[in-house]
C-alpha positions, 0 to 999 in steps of 0.5 A: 500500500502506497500512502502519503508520507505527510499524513497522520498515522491515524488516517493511514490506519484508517485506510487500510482498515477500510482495505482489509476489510474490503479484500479480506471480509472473512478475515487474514489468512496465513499461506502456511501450514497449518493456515490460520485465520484471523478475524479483524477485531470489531475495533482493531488496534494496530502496531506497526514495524519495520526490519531490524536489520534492512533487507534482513527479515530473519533478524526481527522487527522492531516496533515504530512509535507513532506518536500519541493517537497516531498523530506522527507522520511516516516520515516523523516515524523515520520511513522512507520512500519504499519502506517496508512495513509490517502491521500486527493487531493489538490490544492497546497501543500501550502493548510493548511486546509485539510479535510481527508474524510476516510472511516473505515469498519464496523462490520455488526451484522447482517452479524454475526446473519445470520450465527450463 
């Protein structure tokens, strides 16, 4: 999702609430096995994340602060052009241990294999 680096967090939050809601009605569900779905709560509380080590996904995230009711921009918050972030639901936006459960894509060699 593209958003504008000069808008609040609050409004991104809203925006893509209003698209999950959209693309998943039934709730996230996850690729890998065993799948799971995750129903989006009634009144979602997000946190959001970005790599602890760039381009290194298998060193963690790390939670970015938005501010107060979400007020910070994404640049306020130390985001770039092109970042990656990554959002989990929460409790409370005063929840300090988050766990960012991302999913990468996976090269399949034997994808590769079969057309070659």
């Amino acid at each position: 999702m593209f958003t504008d680096a000069q808008a609040p967090m609050s409004e991104i939050t809203k925006e893509l609430l209003e698209l999950l809601s959209e693309r998943y009605p039934e709730g996230l569900t996850t690729v890998v096995s065993p799948l799971k779905t995750m129903a989006i709560p009634a009144n979602p509380k997000l946190a959001y994340g970005v790599l602890n080590v760039p381009n290194d996904p298998s060193r963690g995230w790390k939670r970015i602060k938005t501010g107060e009711d979400e007020s910070s921009t994404p640049t306020a918050c130390g985001l770039k052009n092109n970042s990656i972030v990554a959002f989990t639901f929460v409790s409370g936006l005063e929840d300090e241990d988050v766990l960012f459960e991302v999913e990468w894509p996976k090269d399949d060699d034997e994808m590769y294999d079969q057309a070659g």
